[in-house]
Z-matrix of the N, CA and C atoms (Angstrom, degrees):
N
C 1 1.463
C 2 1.515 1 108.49
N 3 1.268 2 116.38 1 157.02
C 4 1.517 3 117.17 2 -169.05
C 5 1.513 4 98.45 3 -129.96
N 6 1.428 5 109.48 4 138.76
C 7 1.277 6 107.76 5 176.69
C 8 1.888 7 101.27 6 -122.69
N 9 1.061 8 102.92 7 122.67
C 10 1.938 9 98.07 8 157.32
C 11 1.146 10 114.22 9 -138.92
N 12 2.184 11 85.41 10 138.39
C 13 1.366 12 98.08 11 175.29
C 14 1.636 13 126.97 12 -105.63
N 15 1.111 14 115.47 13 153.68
C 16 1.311 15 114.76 14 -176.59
C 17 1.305 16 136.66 15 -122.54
N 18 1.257 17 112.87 16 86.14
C 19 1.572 18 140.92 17 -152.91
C 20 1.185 19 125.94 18 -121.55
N 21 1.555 20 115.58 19 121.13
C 22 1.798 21 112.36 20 154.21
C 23 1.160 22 123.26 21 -36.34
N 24 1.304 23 136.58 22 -59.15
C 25 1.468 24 150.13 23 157.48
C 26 1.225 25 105.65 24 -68.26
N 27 1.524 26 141.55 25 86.44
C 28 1.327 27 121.16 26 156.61
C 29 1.229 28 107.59 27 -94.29
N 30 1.470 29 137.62 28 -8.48
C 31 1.733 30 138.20 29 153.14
C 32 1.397 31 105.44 30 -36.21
N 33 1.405 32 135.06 31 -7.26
C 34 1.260 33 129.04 32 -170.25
C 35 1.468 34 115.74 33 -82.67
N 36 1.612 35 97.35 34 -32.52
C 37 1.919 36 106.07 35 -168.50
C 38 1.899 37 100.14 36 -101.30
N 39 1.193 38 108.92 37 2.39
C 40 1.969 39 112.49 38 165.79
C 41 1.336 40 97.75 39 -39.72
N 42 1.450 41 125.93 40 -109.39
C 43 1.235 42 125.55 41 -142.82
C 44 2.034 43 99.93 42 -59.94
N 45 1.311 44 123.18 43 -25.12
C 46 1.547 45 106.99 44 -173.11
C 47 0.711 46 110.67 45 -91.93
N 48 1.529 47 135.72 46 -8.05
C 49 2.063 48 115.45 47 159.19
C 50 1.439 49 117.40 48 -101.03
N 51 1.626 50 115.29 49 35.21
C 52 1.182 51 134.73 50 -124.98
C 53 1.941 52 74.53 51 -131.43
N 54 1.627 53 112.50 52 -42.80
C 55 1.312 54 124.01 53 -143.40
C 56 1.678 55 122.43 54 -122.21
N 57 1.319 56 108.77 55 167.57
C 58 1.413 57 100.67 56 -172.18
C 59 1.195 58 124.97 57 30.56
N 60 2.073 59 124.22 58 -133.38
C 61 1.361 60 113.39 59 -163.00
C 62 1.650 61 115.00 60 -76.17
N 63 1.266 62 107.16 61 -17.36
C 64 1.389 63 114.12 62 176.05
C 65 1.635 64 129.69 63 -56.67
N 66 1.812 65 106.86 64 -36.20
C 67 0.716 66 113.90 65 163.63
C 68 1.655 67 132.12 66 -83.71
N 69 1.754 68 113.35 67 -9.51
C 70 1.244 69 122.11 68 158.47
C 71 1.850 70 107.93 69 -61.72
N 72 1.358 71 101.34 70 -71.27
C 73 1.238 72 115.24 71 172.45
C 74 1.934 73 115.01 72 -1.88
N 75 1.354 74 105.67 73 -49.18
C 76 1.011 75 116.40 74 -115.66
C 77 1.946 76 65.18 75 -110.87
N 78 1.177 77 105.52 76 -78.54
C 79 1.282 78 94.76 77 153.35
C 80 1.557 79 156.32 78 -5.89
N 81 1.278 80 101.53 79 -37.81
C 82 1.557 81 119.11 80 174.42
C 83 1.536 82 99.27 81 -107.50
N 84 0.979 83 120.98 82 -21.91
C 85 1.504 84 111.64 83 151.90
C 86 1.928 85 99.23 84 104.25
N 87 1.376 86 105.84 85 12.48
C 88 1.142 87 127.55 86 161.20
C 89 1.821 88 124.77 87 -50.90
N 90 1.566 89 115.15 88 -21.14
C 91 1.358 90 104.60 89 -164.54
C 92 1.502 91 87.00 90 -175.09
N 93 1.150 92 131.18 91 145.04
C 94 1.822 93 132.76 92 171.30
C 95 1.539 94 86.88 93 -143.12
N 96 2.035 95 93.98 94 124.39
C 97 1.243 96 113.45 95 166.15
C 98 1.118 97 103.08 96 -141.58
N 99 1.832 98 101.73 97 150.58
C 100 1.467 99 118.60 98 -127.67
C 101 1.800 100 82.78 99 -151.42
N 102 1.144 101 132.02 100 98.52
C 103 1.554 102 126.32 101 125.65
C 104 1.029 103 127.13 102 -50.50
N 105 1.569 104 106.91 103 143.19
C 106 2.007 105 121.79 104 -162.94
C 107 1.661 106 109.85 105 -139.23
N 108 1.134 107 89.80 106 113.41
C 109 1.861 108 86.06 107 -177.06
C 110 1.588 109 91.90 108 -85.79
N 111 1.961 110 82.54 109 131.42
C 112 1.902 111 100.92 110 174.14
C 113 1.385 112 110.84 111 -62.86
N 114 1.460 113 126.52 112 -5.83
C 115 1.464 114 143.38 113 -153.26
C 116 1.724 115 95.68 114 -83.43
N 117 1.474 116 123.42 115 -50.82
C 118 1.402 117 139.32 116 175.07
C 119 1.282 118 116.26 117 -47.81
N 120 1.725 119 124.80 118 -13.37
C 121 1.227 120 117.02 119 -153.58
C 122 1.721 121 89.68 120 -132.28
N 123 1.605 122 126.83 121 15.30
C 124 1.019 123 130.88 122 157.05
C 125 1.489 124 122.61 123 -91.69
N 126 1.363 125 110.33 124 156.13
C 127 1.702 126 120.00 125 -177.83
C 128 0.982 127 103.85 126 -106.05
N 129 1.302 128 152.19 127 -30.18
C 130 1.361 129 142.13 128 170.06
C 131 0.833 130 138.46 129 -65.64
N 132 1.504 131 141.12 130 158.00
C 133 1.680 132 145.76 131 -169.42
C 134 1.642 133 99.79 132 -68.09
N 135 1.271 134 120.21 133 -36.63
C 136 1.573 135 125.35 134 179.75
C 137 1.362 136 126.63 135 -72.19
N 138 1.845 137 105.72 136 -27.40
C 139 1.062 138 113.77 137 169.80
C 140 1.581 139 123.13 138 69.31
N 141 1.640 140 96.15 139 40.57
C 142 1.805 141 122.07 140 -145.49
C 143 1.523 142 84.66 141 -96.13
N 144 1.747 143 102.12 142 135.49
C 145 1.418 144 104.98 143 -160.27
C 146 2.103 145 77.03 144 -136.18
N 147 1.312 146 98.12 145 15.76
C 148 2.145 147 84.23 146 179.36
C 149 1.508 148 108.88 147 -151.98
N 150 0.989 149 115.08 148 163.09
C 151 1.770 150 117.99 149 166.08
C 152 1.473 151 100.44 150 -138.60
N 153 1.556 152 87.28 151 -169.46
C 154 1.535 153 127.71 152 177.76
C 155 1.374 154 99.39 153 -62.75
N 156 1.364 155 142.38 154 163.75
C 157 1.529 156 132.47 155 139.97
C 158 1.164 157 106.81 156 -97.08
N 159 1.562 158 118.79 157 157.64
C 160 0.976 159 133.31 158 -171.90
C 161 1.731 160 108.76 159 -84.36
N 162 1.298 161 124.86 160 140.80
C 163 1.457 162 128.70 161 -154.75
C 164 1.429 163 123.50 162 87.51
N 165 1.152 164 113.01 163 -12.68
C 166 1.384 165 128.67 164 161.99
C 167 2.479 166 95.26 165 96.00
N 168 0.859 167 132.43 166 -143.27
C 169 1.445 168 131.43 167 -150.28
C 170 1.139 169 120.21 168 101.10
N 171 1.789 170 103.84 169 168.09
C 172 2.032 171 94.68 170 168.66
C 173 2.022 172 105.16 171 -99.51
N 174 1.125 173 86.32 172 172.00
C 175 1.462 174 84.96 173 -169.38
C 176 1.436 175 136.28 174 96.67
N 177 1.488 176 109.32 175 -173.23
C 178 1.356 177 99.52 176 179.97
C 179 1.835 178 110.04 177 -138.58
N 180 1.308 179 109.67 178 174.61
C 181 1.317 180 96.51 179 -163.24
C 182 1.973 181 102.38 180 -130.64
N 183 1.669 182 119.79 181 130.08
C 184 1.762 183 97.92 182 -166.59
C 185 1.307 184 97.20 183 -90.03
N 186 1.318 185 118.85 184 133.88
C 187 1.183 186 148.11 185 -166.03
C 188 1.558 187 94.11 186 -54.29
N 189 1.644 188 121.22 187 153.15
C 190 1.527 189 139.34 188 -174.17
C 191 2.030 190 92.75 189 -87.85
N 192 1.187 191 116.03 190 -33.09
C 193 1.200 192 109.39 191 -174.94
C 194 1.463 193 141.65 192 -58.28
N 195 1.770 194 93.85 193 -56.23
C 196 1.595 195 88.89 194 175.34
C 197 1.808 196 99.35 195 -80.74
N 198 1.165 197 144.70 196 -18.35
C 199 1.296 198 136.94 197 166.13
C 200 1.171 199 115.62 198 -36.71
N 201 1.866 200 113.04 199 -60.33
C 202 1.532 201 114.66 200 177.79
C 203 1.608 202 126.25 201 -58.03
N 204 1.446 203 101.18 202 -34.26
C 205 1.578 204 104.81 203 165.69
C 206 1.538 205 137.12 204 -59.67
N 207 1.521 206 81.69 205 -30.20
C 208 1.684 207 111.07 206 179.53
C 209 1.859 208 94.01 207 -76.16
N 210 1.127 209 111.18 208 -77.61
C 211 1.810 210 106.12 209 177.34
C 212 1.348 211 118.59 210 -16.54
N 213 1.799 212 114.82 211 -73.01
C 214 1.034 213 120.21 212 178.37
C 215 1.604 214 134.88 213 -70.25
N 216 1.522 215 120.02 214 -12.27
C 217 1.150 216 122.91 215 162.87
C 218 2.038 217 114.57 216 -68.63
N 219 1.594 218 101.27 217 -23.10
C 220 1.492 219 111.65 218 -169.28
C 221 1.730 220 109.39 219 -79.37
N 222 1.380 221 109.77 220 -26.95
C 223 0.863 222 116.96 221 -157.26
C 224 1.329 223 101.01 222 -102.98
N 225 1.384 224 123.73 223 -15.90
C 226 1.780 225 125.29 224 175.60
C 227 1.562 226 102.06 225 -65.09
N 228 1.663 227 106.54 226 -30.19
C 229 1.485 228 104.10 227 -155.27
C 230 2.068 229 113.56 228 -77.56
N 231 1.183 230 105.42 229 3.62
C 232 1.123 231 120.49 230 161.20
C 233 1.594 232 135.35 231 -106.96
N 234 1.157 233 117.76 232 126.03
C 235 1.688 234 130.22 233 -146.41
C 236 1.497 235 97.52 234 -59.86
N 237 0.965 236 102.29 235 112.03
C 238 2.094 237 124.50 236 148.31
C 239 1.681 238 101.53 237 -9.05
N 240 1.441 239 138.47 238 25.87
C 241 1.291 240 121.63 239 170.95
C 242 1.309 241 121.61 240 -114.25
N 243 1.834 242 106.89 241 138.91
C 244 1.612 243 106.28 242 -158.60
C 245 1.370 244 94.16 243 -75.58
N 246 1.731 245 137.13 244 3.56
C 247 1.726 246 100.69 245 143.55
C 248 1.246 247 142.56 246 -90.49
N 249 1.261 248 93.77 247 31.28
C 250 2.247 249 102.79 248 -168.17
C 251 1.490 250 86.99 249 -132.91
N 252 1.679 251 79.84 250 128.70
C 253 1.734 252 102.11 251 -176.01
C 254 1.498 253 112.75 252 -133.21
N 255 1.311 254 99.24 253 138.48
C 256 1.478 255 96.74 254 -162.11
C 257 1.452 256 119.87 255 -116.91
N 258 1.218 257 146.28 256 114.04
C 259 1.631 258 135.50 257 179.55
C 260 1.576 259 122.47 258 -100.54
N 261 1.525 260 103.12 259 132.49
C 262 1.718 261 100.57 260 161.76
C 263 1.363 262 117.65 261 -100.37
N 264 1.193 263 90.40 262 125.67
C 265 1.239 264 93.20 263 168.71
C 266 1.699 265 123.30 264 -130.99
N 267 1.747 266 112.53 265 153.00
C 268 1.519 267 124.97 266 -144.47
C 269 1.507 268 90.97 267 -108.55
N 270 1.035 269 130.48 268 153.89
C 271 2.099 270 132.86 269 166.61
C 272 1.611 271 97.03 270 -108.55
N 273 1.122 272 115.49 271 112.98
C 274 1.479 273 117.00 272 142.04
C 275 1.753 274 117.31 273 -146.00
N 276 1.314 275 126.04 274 168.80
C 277 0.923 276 139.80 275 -158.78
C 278 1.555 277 100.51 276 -64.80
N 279 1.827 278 111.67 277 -42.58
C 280 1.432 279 131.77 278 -155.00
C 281 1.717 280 92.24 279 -73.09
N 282 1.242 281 128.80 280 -11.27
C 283 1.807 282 131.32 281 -164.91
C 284 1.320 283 110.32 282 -75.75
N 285 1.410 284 85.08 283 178.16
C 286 1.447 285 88.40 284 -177.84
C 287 2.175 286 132.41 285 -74.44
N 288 0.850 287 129.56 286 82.64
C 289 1.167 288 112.72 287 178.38
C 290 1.661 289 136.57 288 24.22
N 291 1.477 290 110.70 289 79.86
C 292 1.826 291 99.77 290 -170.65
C 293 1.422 292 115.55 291 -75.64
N 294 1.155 293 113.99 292 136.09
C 295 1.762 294 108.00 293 -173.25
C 296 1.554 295 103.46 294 -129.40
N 297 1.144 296 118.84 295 -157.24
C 298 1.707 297 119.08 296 159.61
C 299 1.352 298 121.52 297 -92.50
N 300 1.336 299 115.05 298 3.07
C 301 1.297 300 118.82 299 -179.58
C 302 2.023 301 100.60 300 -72.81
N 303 1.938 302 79.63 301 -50.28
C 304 1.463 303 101.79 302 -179.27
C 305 1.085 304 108.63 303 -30.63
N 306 1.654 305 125.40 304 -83.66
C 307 1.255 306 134.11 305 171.95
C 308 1.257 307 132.45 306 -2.76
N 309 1.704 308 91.86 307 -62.73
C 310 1.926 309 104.15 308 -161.99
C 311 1.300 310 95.06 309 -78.90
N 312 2.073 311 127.46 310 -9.34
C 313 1.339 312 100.86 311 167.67
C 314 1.838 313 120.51 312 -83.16
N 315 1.460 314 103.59 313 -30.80
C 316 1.021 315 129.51 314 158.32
C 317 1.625 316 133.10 315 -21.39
N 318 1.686 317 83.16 316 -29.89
C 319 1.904 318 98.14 317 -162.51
C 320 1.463 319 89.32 318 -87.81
N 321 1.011 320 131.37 319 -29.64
C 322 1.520 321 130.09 320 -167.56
C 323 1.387 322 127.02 321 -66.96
N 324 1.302 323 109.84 322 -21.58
C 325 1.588 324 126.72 323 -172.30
C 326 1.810 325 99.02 324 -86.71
N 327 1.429 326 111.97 325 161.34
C 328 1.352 327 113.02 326 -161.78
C 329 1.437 328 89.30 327 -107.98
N 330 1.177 329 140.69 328 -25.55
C 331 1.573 330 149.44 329 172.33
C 332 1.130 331 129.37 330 -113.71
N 333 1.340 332 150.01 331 103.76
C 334 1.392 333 148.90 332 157.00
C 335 1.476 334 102.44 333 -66.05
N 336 1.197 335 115.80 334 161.61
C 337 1.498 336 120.31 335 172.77
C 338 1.648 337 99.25 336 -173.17
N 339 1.936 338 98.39 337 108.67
C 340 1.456 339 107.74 338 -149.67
C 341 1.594 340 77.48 339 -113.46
N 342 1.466 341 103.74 340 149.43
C 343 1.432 342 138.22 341 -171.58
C 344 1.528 343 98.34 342 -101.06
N 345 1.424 344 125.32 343 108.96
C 346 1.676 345 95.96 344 153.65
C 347 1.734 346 124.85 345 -115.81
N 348 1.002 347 97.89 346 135.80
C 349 1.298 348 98.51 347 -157.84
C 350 2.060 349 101.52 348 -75.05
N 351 1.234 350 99.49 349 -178.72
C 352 1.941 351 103.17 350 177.23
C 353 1.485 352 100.05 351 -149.11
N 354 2.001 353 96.17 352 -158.11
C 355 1.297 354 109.06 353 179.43
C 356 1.735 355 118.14 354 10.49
N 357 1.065 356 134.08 355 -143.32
C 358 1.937 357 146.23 356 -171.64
C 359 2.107 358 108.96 357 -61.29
N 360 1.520 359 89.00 358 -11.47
C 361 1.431 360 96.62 359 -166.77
C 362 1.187 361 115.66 360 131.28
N 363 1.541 362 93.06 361 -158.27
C 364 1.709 363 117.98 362 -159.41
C 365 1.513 364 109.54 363 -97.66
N 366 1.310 365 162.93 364 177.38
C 367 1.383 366 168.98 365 54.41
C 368 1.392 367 94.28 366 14.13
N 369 1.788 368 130.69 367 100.55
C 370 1.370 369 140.01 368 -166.89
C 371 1.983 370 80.56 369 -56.17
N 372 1.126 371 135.90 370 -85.75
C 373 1.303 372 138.17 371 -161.55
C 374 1.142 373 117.86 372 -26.82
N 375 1.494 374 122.50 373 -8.10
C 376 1.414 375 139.10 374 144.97
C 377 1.791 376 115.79 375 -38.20
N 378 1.240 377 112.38 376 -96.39
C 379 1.597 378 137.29 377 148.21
C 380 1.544 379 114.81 378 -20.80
N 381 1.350 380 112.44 379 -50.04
C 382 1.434 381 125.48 380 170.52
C 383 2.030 382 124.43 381 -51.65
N 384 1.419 383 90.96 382 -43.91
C 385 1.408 384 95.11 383 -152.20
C 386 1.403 385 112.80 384 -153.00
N 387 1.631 386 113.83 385 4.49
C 388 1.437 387 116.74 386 176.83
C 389 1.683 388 103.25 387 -140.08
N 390 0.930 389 108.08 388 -5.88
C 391 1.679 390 102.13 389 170.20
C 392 1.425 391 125.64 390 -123.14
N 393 1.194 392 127.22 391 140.33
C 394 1.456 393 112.16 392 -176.02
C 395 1.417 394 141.31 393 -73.66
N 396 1.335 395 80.40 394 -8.47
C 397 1.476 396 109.23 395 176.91
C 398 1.706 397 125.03 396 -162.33
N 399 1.400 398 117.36 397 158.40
C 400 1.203 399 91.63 398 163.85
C 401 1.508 400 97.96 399 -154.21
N 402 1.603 401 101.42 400 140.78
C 403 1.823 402 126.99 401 -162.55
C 404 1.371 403 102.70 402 -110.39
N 405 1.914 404 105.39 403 151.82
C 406 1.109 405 127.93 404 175.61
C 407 1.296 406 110.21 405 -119.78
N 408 1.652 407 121.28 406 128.75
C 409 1.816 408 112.10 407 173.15
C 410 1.257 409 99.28 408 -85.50
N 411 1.319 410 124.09 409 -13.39
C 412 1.774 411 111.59 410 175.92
C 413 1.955 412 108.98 411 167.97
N 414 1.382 413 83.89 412 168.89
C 415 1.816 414 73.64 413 -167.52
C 416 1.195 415 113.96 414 -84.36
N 417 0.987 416 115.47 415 90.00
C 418 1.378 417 132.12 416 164.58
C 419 1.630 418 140.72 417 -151.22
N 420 1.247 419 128.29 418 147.57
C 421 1.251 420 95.56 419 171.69
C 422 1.800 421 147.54 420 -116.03
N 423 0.985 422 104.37 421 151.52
C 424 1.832 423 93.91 422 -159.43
C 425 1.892 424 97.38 423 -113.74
N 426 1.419 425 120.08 424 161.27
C 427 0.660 426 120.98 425 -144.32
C 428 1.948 427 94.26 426 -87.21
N 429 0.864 428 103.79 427 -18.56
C 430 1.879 429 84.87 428 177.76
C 431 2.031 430 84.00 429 -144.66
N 432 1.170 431 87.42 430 -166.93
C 433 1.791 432 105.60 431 174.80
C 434 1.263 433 106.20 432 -110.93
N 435 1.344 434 126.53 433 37.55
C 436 1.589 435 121.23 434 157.53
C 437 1.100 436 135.49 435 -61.32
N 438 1.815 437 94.62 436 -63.69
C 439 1.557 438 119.47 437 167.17
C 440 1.916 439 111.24 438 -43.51
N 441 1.307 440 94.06 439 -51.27
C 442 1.925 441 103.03 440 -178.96
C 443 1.778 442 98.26 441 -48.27
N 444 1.047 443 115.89 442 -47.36
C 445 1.678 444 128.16 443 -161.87
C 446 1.521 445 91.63 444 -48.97
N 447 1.584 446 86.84 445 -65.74
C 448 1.751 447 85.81 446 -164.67
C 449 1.404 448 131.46 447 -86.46
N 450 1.414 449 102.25 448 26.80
C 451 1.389 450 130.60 449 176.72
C 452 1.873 451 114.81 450 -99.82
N 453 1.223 452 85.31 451 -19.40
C 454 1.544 453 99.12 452 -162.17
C 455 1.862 454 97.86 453 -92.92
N 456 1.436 455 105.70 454 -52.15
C 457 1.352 456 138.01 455 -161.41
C 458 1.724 457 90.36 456 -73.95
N 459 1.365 458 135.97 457 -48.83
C 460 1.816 459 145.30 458 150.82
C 461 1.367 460 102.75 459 -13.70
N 462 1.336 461 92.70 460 -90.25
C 463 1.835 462 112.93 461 -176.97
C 464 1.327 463 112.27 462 -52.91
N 465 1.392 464 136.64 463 -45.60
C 466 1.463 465 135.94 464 -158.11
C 467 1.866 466 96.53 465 -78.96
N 468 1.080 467 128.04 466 -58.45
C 469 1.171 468 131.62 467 -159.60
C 470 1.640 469 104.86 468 -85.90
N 471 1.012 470 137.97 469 -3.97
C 472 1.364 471 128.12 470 135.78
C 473 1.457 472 132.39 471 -45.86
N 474 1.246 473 90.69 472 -29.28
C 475 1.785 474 110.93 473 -178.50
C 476 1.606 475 111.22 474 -82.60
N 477 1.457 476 109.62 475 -13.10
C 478 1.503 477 112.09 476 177.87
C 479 1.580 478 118.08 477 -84.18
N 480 1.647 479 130.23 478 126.71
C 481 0.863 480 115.77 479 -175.06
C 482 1.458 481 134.54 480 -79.69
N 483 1.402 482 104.68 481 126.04
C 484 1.829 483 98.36 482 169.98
C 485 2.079 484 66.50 483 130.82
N 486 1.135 485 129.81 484 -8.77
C 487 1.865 486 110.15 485 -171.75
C 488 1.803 487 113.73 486 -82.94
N 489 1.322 488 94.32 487 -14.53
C 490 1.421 489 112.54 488 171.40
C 491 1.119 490 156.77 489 -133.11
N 492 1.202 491 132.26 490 89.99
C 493 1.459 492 152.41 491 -135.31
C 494 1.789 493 112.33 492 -40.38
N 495 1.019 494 101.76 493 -51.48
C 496 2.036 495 114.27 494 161.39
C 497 1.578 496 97.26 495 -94.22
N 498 1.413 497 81.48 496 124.38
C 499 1.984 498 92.40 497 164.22
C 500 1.804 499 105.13 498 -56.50
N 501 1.307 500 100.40 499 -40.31
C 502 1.936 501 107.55 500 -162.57
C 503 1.556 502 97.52 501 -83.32
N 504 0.823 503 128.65 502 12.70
C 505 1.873 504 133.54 503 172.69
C 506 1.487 505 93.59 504 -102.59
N 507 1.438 506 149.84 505 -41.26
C 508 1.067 507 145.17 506 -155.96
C 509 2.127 508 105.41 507 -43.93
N 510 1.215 509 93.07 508 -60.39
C 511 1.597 510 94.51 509 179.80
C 512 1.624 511 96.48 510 -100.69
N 513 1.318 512 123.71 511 125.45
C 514 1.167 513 120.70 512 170.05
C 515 1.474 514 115.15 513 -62.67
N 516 1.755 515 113.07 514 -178.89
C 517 1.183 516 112.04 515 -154.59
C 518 1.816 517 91.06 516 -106.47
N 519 1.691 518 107.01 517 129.11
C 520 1.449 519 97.95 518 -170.38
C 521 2.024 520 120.69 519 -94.39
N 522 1.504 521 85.36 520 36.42
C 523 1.235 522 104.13 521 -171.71
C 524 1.833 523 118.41 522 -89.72
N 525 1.162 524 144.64 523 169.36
C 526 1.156 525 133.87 524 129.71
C 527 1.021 526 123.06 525 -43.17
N 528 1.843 527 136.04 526 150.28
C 529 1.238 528 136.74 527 -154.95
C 530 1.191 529 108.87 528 -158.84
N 531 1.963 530 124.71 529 146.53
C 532 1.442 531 96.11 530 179.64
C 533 1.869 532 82.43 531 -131.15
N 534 1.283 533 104.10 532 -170.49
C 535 1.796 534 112.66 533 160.23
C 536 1.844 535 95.90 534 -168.67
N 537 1.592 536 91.40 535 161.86
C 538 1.504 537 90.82 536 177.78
C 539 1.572 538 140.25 537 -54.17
N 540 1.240 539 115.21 538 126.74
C 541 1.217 540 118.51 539 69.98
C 542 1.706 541 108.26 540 -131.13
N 543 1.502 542 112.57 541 127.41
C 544 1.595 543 120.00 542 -168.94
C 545 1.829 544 99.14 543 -43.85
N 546 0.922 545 155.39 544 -23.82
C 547 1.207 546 151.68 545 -139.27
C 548 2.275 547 107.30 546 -162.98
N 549 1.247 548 111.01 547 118.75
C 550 1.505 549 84.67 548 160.69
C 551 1.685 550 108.19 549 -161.71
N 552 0.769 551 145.30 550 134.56
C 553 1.615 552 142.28 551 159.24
C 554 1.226 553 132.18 552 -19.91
N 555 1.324 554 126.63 553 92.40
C 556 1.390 555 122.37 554 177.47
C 557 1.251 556 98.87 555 -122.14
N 558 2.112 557 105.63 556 138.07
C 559 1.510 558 100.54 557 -156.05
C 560 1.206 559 129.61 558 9.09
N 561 1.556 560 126.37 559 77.96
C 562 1.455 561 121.75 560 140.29
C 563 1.161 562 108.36 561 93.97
N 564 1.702 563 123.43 562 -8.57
C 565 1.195 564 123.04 563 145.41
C 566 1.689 565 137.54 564 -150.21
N 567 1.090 566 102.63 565 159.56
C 568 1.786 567 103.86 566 -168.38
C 569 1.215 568 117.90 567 -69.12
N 570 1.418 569 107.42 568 123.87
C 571 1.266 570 138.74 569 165.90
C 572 1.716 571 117.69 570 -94.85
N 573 1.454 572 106.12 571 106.01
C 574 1.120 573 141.09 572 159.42
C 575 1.514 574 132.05 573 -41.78
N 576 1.140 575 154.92 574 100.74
C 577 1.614 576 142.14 575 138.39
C 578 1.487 577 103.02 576 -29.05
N 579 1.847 578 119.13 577 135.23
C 580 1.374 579 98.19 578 155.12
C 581 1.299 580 134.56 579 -68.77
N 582 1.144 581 92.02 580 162.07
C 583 1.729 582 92.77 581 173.69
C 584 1.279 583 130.87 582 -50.72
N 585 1.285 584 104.55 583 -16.59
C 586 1.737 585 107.03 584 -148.05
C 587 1.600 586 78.30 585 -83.38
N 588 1.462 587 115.03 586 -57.76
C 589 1.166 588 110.89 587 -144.75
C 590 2.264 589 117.06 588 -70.23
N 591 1.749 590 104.26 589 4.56
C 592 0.910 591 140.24 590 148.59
C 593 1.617 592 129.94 591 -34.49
N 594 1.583 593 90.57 592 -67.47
C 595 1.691 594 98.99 593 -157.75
C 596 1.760 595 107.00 594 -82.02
N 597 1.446 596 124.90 595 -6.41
C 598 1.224 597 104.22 596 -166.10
C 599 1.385 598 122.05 597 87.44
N 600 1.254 599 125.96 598 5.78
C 601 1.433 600 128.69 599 172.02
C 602 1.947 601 110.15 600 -73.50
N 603 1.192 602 136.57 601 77.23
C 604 1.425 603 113.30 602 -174.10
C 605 1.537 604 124.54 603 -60.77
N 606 1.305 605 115.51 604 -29.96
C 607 1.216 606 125.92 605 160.64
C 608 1.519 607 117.59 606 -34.25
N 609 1.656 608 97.85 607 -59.31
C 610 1.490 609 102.37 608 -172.15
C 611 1.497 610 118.61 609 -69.49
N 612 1.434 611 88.12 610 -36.17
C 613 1.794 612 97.79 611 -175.91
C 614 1.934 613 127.72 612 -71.61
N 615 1.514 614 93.05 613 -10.87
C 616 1.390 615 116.15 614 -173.07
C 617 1.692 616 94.50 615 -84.27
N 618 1.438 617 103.87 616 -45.93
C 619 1.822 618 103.51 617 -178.32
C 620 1.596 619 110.97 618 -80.60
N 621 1.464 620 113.44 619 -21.36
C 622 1.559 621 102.78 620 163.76
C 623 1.217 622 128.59 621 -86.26
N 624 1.036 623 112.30 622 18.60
C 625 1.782 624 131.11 623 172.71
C 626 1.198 625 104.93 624 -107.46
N 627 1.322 626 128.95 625 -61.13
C 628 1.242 627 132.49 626 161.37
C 629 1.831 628 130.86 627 -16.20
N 630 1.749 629 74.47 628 -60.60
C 631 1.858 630 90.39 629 163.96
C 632 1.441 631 119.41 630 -32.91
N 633 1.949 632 87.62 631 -80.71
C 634 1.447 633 121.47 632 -170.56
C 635 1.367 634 110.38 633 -64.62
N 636 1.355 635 130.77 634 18.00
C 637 1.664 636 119.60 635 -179.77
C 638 1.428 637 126.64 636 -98.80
């Protein structure tokens, strides 16, 4: 699976796709991810990737242009076959909700091609008419769509097979969890493992997870 991102800062994702399973991943030839400076897809000596918005506001707005060039140059680079499918996708706050559902649909496509947005935002004709979508990790707002990238790119590629050593590790367990040591001191007093999860009951231990999840 191929992921590209498309960023003012793509110096940002160096050392983290650089590391751990990502960089196995990446290795076994499981997934190629690729930071893209939006800077490459400008014509000017300035290499001007924002404006004014129109109506006047504070801030600035990244131009629909070198984005669209950037889309469509990303998307040539994958082979003409009607089984490779490719998605853009935009980060803003206003998107759709990313979950794990998201993901596992996510995992299916042979290309991601993540948008990150900056400064006041996007050129709406972005969202409008060059991406297929556009996702939110939560309501809030962060200062570009990097963090979103590699939030998305976390979750999605777990879901790819051969990225994780236990098939049953793929989605972690959304339970409470303990490991040794059964017993230990926190401020001044002992803290316990429960019991249940102790005795060997699976029955029991399956419904006290259940509880606690």
């Amino acid at each position: 699976m191929r992921f590209d991102i498309i960023s003012i800062f793509p110096e940002i994702f160096d050392g983290w796709l650089s590391q751990s399973l990502l960089a196995r991943g990446q290795k076994k030839k499981i997934l190629k991810l690729t930071a893209h400076n939006l800077r490459d897809w400008t014509d000017d000596k300035h290499k001007t990737v924002d404006d004014r918005p129109f109506g006047g506001g504070p801030g600035m707005l990244m131009k629909v242009e070198p984005i669209m060039k950037a889309v469509e140059s990303l998307k040539s680079k994958v082979k003409s076959k009607k089984s490779e499918k490719a998605r853009v996708i935009l980060f803003s706050p206003r998107g759709k909700k990313f979950t794990q559902t998201e993901a596992k649909r996510l995992a299916k496509y042979d290309q991601l091609i993540l948008i990150c947005g900056r400064y006041e935002g996007v050129d709406e004709r972005v969202a409008d008419y060059l991406a297929d979508e556009t996702l939110s990790i939560g309501d809030y707002v962060l200062n570009g769509g990097e963090v979103a990238a590699m939030v998305i790119i976390e979750t999605v590629v777990r879901m790819l097979p051969g990225f994780i050593a236990k098939t049953e590790s793929a989605v972690k367990a959304d339970h409470a969890q303990y490991t040794r040591p059964e017993e230990i001191l926190i401020a001044g007093k002992k803290r316990a493992v429960p019991k249940v999860l102790l005795g060997g009951d699976h029955k029991k231990i399956a419904l006290w997870r259940e509880k606690h999840s």
